[in-house]
C-alpha positions as CSV (number, residue, x, y, z in Angstrom):
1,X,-56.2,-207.4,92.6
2,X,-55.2,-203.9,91.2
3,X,-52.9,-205.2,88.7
4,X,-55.9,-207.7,87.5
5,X,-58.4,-205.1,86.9
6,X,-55.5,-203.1,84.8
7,X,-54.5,-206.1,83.0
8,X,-56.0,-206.2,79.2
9,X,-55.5,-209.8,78.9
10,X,-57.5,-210.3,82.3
11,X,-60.7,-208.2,80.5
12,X,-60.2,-209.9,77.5
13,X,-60.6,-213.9,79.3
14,X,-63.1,-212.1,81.4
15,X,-65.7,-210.9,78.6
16,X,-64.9,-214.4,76.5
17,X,-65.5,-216.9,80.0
18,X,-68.6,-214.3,80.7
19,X,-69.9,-215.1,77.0
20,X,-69.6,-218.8,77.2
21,X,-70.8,-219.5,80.9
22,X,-74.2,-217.6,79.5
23,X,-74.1,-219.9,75.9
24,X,-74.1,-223.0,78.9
25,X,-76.6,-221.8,80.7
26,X,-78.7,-222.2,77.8
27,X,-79.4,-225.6,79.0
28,X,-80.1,-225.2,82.2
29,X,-82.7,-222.5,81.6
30,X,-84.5,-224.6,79.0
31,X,-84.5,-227.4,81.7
32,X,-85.4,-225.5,84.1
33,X,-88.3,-223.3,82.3
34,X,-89.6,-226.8,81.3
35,X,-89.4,-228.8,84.4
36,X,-91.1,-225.9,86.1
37,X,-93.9,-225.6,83.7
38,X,-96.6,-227.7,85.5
39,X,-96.3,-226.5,88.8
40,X,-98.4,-223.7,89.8
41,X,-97.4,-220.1,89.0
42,X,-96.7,-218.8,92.2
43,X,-94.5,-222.3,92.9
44,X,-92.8,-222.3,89.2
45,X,-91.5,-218.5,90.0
46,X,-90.1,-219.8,93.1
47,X,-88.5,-223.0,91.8
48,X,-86.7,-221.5,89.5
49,X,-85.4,-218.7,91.7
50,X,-84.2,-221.9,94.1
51,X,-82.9,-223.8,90.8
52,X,-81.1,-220.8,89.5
53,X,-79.9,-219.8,93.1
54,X,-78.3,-223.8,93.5
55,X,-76.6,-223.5,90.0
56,X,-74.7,-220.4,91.0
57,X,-73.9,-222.4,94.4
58,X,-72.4,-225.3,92.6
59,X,-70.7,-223.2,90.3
60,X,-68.9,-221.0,93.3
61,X,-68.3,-224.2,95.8
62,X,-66.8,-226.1,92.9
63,X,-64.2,-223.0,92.1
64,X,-63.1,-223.5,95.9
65,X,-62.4,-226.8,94.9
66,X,-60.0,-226.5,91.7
67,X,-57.4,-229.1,92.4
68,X,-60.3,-231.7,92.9
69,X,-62.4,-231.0,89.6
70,X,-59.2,-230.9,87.6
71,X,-58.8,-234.9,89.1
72,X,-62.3,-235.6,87.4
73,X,-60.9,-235.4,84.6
74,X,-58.2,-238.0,85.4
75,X,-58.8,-241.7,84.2
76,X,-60.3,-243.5,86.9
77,X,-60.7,-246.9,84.6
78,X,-60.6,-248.3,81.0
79,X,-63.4,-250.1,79.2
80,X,-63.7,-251.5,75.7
81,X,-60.2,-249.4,75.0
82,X,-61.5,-245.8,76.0
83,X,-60.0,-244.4,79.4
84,X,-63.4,-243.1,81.5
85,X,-63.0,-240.2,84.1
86,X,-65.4,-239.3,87.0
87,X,-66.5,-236.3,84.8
88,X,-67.3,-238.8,81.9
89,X,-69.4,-240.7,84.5
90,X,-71.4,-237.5,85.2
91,X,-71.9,-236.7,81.9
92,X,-73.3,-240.0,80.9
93,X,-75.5,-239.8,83.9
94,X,-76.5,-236.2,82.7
95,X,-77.1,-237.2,79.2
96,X,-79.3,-240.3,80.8
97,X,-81.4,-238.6,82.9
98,X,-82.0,-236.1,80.2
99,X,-82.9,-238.3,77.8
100,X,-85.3,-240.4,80.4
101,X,-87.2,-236.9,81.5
102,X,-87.3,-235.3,77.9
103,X,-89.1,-238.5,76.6
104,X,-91.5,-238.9,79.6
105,X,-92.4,-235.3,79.4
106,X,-93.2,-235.9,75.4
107,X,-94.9,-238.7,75.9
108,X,-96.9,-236.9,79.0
109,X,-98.2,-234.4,76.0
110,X,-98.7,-236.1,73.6
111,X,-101.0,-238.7,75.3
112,X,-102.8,-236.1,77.1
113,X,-103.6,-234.1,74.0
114,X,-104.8,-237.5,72.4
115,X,-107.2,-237.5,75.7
116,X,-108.5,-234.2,75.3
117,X,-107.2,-233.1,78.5
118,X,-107.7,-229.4,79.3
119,X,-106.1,-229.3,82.6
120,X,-102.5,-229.6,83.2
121,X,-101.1,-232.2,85.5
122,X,-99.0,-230.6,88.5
123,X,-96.0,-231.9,89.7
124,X,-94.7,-231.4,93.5
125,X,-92.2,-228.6,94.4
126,X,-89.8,-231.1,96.2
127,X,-89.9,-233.5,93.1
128,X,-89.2,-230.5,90.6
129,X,-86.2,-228.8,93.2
130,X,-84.4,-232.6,93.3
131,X,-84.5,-233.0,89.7
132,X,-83.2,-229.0,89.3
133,X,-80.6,-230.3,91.6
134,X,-79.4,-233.1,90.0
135,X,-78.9,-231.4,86.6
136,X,-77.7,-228.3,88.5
137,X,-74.8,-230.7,89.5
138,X,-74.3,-231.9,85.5
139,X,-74.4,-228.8,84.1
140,X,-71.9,-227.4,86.7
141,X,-69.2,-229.8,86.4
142,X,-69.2,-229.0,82.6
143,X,-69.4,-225.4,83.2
144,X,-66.4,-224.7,85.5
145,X,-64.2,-227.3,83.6
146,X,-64.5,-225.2,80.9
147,X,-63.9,-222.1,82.7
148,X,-60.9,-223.4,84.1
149,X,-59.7,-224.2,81.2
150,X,-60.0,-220.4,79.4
151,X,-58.8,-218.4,82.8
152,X,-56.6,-218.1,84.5
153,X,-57.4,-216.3,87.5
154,X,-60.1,-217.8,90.5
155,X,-61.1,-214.1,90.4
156,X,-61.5,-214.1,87.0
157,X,-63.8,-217.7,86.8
158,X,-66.1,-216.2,89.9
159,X,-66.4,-212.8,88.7
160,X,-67.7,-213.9,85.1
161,X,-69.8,-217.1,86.9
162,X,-71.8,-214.4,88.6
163,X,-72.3,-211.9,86.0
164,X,-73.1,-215.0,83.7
165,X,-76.2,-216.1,86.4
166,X,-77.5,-212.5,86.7
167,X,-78.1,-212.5,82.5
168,X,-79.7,-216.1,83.2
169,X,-81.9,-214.9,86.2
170,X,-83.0,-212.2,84.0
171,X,-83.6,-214.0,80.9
172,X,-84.8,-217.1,82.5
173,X,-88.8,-215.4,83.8
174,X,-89.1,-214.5,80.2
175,X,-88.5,-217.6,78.7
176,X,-90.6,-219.6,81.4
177,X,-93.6,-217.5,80.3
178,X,-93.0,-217.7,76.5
179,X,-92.5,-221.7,76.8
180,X,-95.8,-221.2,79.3
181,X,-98.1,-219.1,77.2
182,X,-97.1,-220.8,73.7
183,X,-97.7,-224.6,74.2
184,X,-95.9,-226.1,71.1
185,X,-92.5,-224.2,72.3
186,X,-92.8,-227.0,74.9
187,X,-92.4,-229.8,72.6
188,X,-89.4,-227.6,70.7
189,X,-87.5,-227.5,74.2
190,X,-88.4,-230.9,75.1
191,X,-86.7,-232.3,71.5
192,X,-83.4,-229.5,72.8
193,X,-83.2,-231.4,75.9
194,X,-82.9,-234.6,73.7
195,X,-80.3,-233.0,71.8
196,X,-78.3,-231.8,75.0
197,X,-78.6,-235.3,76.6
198,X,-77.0,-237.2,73.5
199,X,-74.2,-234.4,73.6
200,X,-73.6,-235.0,77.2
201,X,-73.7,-239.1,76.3
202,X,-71.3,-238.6,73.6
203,X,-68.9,-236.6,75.5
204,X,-68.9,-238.7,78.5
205,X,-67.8,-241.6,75.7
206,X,-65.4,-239.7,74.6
207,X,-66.7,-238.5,70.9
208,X,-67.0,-234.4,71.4
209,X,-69.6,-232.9,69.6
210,X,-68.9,-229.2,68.7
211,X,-71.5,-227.3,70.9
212,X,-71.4,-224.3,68.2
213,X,-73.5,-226.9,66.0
214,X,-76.3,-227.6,68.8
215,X,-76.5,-223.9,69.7
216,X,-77.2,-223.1,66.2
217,X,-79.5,-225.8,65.9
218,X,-81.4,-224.9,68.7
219,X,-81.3,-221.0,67.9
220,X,-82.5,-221.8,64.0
221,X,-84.8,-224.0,65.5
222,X,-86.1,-221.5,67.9
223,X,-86.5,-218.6,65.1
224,X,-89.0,-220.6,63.2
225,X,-90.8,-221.3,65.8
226,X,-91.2,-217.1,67.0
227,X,-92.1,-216.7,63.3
228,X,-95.3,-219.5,63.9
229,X,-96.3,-217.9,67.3
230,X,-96.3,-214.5,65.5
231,X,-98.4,-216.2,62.5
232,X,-100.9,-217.8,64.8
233,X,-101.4,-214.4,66.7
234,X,-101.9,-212.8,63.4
235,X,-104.7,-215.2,61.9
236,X,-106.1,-215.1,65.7
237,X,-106.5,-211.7,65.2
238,X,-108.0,-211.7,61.5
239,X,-110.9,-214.2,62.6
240,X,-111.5,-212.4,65.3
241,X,-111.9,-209.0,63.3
242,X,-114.2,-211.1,60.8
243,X,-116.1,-212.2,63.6
């Protein structure tokens, strides 16, 4: 253990995994801060302490378990001439079930602002906790295949998993309540969540798209819309001093 904590080249894959297993859990706390959103606030805070609590559970059991999650990525059978993995079945399952909830939730908004409906619909804690679950489990996978691939030290992987879920436990309550107080940055995760769930599609087939060009996407994307919420605060605040 001594000679890890002296080694340079241990700090250096240390900082780099720590970096990347945040950049991942990007899309967990998006899907988390918006499957959260319609339950009550008192319920939401605890959700995603629970969701956030699993995703650091997965991420630990599934280090104890190298030698199997490195056979996920073996081929388990071939079909229409491209070799498919247990991990490539996950993903595609992710990516589905990302898809299927993103457009539901959309279309949940969109018809009740058509309806003129001022009260949010609530969903139940047990149906919000299986559905943090199952993307818990997608997002998981993904993440310690990754980390296993840029260390090479368990201590190394665990050490940075943790450090990585503190950042997200931190930034996570001030997301929930930016997504929560600004309505339209709802919609603009929703679309993210589409986005994520045809990356996760497209690796499970086999075509990798470079996540640097989503991340960007969503953090350009994101920018714009902090530079409407500050607009509409301002012109809230003109009207209200020429009232």
């Amino acid at each position: 253990m001594l000679e890890l904590l002296t080694d340079p080249q241990v700090w250096a894959s240390f900082v780099t995994l720590c970096v990347m297993e945040i950049v991942l859990g990007i899309d967990n706390i998006v899907f988390i801060s918006v499957v959260v959103s319609r339950l009550p606030e008192k319920a939401a805070t605890r959700a995603r302490q629970i969701g956030l609590a699993l995703a650091l559970l997965f991420r630990l059991l599934l280090l104890l378990v190298l030698s199997w999650i490195i056979g996920l990525t073996a081929p388990l059978l071939t079909a229409f001439g491209q070799e498919i993995s247990w991990r490539d079945i996950i993903l595609l399952a992710g990516g589905l079930f990302l898809l299927v909830k993103a457009t539901k939730e959309i279309h949940n908004e969109i018809e009740h602002e058509e309806a003129g409906l001022t009260r949010k619909a609530t969903a139940s804690f047990a149906g919000v906790i299986a559905q943090v679950v199952v993307i818990d489990m997608v997002f998981s996978v993904d993440s310690i295949i990754t980390a296993i691939g840029m260390a090479e030290h368990v201590e190394v992987m665990v050490a940075a998993v943790v450090v990585a879920m503190i950042v997200m436990y931190l930034a996570s309550g001030p997301i929930a309540e930016f997504i929560k107080h600004n309505p339209t940055t709802k919609m603009l995760a929703l679309a993210f969540l589409l986005l994520i769930g045809v990356a996760l599609i497209a690796d499970g087939l086999g075509f990798h798209i470079p996540r640097g060009y989503i991340y960007f996407s969503m953090a350009f994307a994101a920018i714009v819309e902090i530079f409407n919420v500050l607009a509409r605060r301002r012109r809230r605040r003109a009207a209200g001093e020429a009232a």
